[in-house]
C-alpha positions in Angstrom: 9.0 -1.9 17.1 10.1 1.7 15.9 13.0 1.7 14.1 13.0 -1.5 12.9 13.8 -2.6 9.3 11.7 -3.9 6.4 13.7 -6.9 6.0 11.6 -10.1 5.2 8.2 -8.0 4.5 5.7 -9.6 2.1 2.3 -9.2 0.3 -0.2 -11.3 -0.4 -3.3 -10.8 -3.0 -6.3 -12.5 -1.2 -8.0 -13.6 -4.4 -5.4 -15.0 -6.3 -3.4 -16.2 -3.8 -0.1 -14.7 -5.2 2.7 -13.6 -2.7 5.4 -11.4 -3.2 8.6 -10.9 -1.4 8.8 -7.0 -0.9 12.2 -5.5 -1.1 11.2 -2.1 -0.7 8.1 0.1 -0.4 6.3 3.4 0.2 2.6 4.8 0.8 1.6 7.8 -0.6 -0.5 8.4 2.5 -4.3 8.6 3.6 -5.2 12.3 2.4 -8.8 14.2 2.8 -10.1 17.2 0.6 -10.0 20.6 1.2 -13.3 22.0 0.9 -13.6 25.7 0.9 -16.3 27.5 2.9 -14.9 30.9 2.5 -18.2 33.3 2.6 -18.9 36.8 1.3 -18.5 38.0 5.6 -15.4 37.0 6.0 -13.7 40.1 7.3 -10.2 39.2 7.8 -9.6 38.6 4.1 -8.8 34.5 4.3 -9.8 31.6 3.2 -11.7 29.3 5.5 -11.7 25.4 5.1 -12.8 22.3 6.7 -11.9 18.7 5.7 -13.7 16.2 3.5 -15.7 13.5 5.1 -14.2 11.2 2.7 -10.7 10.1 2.9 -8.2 9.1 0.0 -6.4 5.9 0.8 -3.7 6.4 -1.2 -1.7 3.8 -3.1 1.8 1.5 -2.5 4.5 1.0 -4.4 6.6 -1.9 -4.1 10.0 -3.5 -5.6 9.2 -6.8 -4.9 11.1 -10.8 -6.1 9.7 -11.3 -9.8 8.5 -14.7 -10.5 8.7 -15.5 -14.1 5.6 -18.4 -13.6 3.0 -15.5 -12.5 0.9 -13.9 -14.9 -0.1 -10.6 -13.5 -2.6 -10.7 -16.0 -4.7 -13.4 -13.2 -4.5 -10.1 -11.1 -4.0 -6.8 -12.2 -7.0 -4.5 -12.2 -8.8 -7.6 -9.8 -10.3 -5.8 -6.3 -9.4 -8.4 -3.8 -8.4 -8.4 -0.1 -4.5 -7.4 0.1 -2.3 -8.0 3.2 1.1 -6.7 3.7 2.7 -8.5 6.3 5.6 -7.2 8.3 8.6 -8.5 9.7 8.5 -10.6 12.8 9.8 -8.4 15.6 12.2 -9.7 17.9 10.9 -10.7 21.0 6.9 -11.5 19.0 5.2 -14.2 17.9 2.6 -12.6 15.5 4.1 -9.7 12.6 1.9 -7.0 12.2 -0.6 -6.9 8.9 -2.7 -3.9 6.6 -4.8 -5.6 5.3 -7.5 -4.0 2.8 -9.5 -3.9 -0.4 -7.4 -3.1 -3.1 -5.8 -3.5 -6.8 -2.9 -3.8 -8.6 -3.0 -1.2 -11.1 0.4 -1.7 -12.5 3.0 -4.5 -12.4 6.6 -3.9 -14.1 9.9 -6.5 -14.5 13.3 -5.7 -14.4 15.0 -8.6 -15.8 19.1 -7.9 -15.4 21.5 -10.2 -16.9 23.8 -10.4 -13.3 21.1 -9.6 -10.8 17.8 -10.5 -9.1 15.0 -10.3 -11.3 12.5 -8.0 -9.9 9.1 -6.4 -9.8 7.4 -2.8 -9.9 4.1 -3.4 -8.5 1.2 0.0 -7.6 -1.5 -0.7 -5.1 -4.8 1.3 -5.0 -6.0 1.3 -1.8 -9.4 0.9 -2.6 -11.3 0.9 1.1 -10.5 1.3 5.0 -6.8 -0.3 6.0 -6.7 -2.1 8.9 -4.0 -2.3 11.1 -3.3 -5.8 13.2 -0.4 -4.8 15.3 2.3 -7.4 16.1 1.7 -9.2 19.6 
């Protein structure tokens, strides 16, 4: 459902089985190459360019609950299947999933004396996401 919040999101790391309650998050988007074809008979003086046939996957970054049991050192820099499930919409039986290869490239804690103790965690998207809308 557009519009809807993030509210109850989680991810899950398919190798070691952690899960993480995600607070907050962004993607830095898919991205392609610029590759430059510009040719000595170009006559209108710019640049021409066509895309890569590669595309970037892009990372996440999350804020997520901090365990203080889990070692991230059982999964940072692991490639493993990640799936970042979304809240149940209202109305749906099934959230919607990304699921894709992946790594955790870095994990952070914030430990505050009067508040929740949480997580940084960055995601390389390391492969093809894909989408399982919410049904």
């Amino acid at each position: 459902m557009a519009g809807d919040t993030f509210f109850g999101g989680s991810i899950t790391l398919g190798t070691t089985g952690e899960n993480f309650r995600i607070l907050e998050g962004d993607r830095s988007g898919m991205a392609v190459e610029d590759i430059d074809v510009s040719h000595g008979s170009i006559t209108d003086g710019f640049k021409e360019y066509i895309p890569s046939d590669l595309v970037e996957g892009g990372e996440y970054s999350f804020t997520v609950l901090h365990d203080p049991d889990v070692d991230e050192t059982n999964f940072v820099g692991v490639l493993q299947t990640i799936t970042i499930t979304y809240p149940l919409p209202a109305g749906k039986t099934t959230p919607a999933k990304r699921q894709f290869q992946g790594y955790i490239k870095d994990y952070g804690e914030a430990l505050p004396i009067d508040d929740k103790m949480t997580a940084e965690i960055t995601v390389k998207v390391a492969g093809k996401v894909t989408v399982t809308p919410s049904a």
